[in-house]
C-alpha positions as CSV (number, residue, x, y, z in Angstrom):
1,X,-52.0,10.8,-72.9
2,X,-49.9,8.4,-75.4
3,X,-49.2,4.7,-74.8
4,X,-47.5,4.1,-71.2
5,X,-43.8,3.1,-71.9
6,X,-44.6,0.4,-69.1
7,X,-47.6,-1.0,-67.9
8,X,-47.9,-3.6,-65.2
9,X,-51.5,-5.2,-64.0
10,X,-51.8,-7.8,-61.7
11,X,-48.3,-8.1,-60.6
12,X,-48.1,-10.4,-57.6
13,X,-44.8,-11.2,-56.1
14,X,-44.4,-13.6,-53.2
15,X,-42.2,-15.4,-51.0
16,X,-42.3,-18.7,-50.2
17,X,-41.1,-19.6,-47.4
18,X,-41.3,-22.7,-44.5
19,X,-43.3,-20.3,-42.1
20,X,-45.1,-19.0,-44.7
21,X,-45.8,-17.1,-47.9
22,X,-45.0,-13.4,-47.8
23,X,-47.1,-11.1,-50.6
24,X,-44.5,-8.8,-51.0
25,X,-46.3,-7.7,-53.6
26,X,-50.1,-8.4,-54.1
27,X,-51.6,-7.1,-57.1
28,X,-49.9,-4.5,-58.5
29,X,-51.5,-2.2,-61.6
30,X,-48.8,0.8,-62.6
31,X,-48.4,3.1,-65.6
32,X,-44.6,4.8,-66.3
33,X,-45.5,7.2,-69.3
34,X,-43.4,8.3,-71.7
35,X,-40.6,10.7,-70.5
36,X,-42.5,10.6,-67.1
37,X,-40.9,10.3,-63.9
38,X,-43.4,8.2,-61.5
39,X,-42.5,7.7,-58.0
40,X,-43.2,4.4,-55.5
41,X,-42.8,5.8,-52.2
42,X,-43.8,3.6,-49.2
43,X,-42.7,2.7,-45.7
44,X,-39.6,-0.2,-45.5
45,X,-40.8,-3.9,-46.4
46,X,-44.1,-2.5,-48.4
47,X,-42.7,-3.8,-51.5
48,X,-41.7,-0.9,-53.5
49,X,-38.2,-2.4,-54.0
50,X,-39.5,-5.9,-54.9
51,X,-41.7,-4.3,-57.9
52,X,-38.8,-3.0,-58.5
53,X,-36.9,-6.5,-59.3
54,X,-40.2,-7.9,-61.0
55,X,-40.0,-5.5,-63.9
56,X,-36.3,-6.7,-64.7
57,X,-37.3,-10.8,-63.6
58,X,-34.6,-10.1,-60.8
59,X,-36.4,-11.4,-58.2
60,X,-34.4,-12.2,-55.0
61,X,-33.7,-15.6,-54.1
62,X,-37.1,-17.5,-52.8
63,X,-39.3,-15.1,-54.7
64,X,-41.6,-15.7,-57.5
65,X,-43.6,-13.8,-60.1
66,X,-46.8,-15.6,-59.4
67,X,-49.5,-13.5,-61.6
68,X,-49.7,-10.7,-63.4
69,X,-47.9,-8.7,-66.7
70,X,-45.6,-6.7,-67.0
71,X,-45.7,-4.6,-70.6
72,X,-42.5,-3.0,-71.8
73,X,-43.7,-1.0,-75.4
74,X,-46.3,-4.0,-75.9
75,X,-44.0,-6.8,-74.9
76,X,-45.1,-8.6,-72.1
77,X,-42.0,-9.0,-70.2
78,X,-42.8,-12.4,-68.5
79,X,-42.9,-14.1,-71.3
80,X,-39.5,-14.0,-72.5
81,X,-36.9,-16.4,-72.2
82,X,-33.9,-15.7,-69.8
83,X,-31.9,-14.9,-73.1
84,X,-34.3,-12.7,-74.4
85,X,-35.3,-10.6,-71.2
86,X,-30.8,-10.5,-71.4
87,X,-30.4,-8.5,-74.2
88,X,-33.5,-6.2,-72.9
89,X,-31.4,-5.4,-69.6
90,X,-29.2,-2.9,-70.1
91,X,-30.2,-1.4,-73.5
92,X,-33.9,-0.8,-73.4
93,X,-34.2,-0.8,-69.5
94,X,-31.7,0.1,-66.8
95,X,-31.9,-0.4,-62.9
96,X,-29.9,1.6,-60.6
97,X,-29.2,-0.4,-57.3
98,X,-29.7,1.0,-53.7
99,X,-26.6,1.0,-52.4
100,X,-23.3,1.5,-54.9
101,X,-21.2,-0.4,-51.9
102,X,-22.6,-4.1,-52.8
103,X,-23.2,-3.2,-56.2
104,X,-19.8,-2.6,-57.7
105,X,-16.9,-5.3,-57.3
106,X,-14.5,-5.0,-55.6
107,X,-11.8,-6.3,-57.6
108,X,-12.1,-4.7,-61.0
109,X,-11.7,-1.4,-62.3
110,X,-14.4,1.1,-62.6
111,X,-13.4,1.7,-65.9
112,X,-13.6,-2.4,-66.6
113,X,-17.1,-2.6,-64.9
114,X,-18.8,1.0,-67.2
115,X,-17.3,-1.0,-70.4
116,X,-18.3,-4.4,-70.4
117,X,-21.9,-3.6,-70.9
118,X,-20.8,-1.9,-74.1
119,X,-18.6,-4.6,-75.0
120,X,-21.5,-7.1,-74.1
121,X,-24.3,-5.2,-76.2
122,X,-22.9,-3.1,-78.5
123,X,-20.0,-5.1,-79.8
124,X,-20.8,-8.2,-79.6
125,X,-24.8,-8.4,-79.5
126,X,-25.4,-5.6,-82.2
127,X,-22.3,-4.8,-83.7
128,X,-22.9,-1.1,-83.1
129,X,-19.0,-0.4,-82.7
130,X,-15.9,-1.5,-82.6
131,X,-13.7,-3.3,-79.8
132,X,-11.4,0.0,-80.3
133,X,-14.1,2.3,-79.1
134,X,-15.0,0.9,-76.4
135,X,-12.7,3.0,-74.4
136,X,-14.0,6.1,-75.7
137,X,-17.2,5.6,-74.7
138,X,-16.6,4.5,-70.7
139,X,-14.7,8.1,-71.1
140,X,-17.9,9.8,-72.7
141,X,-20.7,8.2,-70.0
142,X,-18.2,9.4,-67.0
143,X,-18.3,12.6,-68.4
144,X,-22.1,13.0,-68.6
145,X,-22.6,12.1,-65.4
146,X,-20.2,14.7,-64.0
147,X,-17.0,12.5,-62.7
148,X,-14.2,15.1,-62.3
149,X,-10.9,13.4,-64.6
150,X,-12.7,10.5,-65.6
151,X,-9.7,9.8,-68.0
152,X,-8.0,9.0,-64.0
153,X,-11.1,7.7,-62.7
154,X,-11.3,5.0,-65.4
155,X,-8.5,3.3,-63.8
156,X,-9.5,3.8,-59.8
157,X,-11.2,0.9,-57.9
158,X,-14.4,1.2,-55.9
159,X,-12.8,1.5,-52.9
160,X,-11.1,4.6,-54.1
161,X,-13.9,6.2,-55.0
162,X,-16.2,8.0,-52.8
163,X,-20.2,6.9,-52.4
164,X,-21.3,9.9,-54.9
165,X,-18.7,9.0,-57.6
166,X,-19.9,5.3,-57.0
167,X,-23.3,5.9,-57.4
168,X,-22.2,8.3,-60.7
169,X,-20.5,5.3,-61.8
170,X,-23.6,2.7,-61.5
171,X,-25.4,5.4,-63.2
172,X,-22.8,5.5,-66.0
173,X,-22.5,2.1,-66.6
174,X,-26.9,2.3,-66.6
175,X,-26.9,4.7,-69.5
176,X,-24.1,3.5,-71.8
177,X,-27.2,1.6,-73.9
178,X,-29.2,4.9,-73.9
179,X,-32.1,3.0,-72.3
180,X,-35.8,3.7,-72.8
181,X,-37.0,3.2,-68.9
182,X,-34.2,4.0,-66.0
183,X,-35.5,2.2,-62.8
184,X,-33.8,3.7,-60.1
185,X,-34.0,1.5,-56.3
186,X,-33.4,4.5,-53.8
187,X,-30.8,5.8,-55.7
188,X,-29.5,8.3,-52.8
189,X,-30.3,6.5,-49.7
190,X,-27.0,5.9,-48.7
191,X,-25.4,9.5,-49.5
192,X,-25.8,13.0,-47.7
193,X,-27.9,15.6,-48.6
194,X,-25.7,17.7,-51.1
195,X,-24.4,14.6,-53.2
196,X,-28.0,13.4,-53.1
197,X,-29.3,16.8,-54.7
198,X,-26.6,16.3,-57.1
199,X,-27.4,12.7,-58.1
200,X,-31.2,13.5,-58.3
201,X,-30.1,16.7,-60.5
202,X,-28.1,14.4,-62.7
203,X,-31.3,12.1,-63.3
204,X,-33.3,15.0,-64.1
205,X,-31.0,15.9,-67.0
206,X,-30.5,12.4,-68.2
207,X,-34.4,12.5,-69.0
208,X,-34.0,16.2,-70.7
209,X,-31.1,14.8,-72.8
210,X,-32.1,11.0,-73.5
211,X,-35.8,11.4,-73.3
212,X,-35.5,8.4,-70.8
213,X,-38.2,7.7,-68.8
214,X,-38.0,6.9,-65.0
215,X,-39.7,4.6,-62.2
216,X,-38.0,6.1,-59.0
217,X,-38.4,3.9,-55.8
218,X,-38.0,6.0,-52.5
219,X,-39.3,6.6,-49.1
220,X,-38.2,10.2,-49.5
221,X,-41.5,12.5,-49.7
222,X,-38.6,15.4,-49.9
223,X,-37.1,13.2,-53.0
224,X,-41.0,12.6,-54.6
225,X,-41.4,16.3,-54.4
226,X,-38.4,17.5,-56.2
227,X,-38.3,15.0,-58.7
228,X,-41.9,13.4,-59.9
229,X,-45.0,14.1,-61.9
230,X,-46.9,11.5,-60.6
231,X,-47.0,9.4,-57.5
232,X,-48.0,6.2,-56.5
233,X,-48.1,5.1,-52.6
234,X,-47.5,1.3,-52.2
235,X,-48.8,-0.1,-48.4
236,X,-48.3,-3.8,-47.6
237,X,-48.2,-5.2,-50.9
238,X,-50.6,-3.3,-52.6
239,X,-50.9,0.4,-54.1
240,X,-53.5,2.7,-51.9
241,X,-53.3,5.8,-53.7
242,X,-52.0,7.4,-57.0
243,X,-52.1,10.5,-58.3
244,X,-50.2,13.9,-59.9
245,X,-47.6,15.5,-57.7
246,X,-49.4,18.2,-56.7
247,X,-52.7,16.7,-55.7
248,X,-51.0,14.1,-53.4
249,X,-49.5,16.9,-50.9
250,X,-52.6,19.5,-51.5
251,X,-55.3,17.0,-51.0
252,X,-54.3,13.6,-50.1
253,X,-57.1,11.3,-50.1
254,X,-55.8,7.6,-48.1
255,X,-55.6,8.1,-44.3
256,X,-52.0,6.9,-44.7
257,X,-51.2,9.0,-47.3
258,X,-52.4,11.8,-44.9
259,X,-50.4,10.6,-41.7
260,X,-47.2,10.3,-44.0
261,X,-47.4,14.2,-45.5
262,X,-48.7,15.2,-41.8
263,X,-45.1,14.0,-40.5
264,X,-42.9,15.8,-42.7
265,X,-41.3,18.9,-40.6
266,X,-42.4,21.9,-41.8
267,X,-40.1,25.0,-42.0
268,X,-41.1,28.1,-39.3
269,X,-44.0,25.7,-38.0
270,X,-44.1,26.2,-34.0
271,X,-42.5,23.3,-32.6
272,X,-44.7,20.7,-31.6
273,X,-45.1,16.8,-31.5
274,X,-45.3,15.1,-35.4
275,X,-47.8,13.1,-36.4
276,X,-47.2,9.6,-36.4
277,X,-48.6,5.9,-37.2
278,X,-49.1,3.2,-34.1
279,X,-46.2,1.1,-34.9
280,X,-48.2,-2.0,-36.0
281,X,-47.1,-3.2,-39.5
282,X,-48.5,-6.0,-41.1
283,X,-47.1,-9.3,-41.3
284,X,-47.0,-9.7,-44.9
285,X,-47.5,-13.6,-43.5
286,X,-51.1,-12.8,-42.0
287,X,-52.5,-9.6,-43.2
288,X,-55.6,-8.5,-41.7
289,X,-58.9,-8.9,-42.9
290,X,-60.8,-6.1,-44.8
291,X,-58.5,-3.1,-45.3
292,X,-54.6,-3.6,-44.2
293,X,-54.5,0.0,-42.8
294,X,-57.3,-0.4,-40.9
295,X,-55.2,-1.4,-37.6
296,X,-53.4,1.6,-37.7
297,X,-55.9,4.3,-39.5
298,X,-57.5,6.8,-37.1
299,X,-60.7,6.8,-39.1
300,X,-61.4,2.9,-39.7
301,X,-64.9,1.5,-39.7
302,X,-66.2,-1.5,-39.1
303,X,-66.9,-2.1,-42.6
304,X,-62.9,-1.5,-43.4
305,X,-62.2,-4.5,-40.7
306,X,-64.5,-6.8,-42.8
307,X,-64.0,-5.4,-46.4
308,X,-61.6,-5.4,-48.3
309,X,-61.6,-1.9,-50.4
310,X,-61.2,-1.6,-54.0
311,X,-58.7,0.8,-56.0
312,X,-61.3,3.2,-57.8
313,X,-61.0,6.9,-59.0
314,X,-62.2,9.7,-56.6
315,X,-61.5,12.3,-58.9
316,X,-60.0,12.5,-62.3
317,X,-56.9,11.2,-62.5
318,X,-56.9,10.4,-58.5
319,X,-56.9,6.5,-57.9
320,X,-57.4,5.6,-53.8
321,X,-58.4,2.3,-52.0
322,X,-60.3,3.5,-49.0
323,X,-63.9,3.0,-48.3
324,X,-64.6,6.7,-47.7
325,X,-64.7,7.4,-51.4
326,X,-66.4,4.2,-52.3
């Protein structure tokens, strides 16, 4: 396998806070290869999203980067200056938001929002083109992402735009800088199903065309499925299994892993009840000792209530943290 485009190894990611400190994330170690698509699929408030912000140093407000690297091509990503890690967003990586609603403003055009990127990075920053084309080329990323008369579009405000032609914008205004890495933050969670397969279809052919590699954030199995070659499951703060595609839903290794693929409806199955997980998250303030599944996993031990397990390799390429393979 080449060189990893990205490689992160030790991330840790927490919250301080008056009550406490939350480990959103709590030593993180991920590969994104080369033209890969790796999926981060978790329950909501594991920290997929917050790994997320680390690699770009957006961190929401309160949280800090406490530990760890974060290696884009080599470059360690942490140790650039605000200025630096600037001209990286947008050109070399690009992160689509969640939700396109609180992502786009409100007050300017769709066309204004696509083009100042351009104007920011390639006119000014590199002097790639001129101020002239700038408008040529908000036409030519609406266009490859599928926005029926963009040359109209260019001018309509968000609110005139429904959620799939918002999220087409984001996803325009992500690729203007043909970027090396697209992280993409549950980029269909707020869309039905037949704009979602469209968006996720899109990203598919952005990698064929652009050779663009992408780190997809969902808690979509469906989504992981459809889209990914490899997979990496993130629980409380910390990854607990990662593997290829197919291994995770043939042979899933992590009790939690197996509960999660156990509850996805399956078509012709005789109804029945689905399998599900005591609802006893962990307070990311006070997690518990040993292994943090170990409230919740049918097959704990005492040894997973006093130890905590390590990440090793069960089988080639198959990375789990569960004492049952140790």
């Amino acid at each position: 396998m080449s060189e990893p485009i990205l490689r992160i190894r030790g991330l840790k990611t927490y919250f301080f806070m008056e009550r406490g400190t939350v480990k959103a994330v709590d030593g993180v170690d991920l590969d994104v290869g080369k033209k890969q698509i790796l999926g981060l699929v978790g329950e909501t408030g594991c920290g997929k999203s917050v790994t997320a912000h680390s690699v770009l140093k957006l961190v929401p407000y309160g949280g800090t980067i406490v530990a760890g690297k974060i290696l884009f091509e080599g470059r360690d990503l942490l140790k650039l200056s605000n200025e630096e890690m600037r001209k990286v967003r947008g050109t070399e990586i690009s992160m689509i938001f969640q939700d396109p609603e609180t992502s786009l403003d409100p007050v300017f055009t769709l066309g204004y929002q696509i083009g100042e990127p351009i104007e920011l990075h390639q006119v000014i920053e590199q002097h790639l083109i001129s101020p002239k084309e700038v408008p040529k080329k908000v036409l030519e990323a609406l266009q490859t992402v599928g926005i029926p008369d963009p040359k109209a579009r260019v001018d309509s405000y968000p609110h005139q735009l429904s959620g799939g032609m918002k999220q087409r914008g984001m996803i325009a205004m992500m690729i203007t800088g043909t970027p090396k890495l697209l992280v993409a933050d549950e980029p269909t969670t707020a869309l039905d199903v037949t704009i979602q397969a469209q968006i996720l279809d899109l990203m598919r052919k952005l990698r064929q065309k652009l050779g663009t590699s992408i780190f997809l954030i969902t808690h979509d199995l469906a989504v992981v499925a459809e889209m990914c070659d490899r997979v990496a499951v993130m629980y409380a703060g910390q990854l607990i299994e990662e593997t290829d595609i197919i291994p995770l839903f043939e042979q899933p290794l992590h009790p939690y892993t197996q509960v999660l693929i156990n509850a996805i409806p399956k078509p012709g199955a005789k109804r029945g009840k689905l399998a599900t997980i005591p609802p006893l998250i962990p307070n990311l303030m006070r997690l518990p000792r040993g292994c943090r599944f170990h409230p919740r996993c049918p097959k704990a031990t005492d040894k997973c209530k006093r130890v905590k397990p390590q990440m090793i390799e069960a089988e080639r390429g198959h990375l789990v943290r569960c004492h049952l393979y140790s």
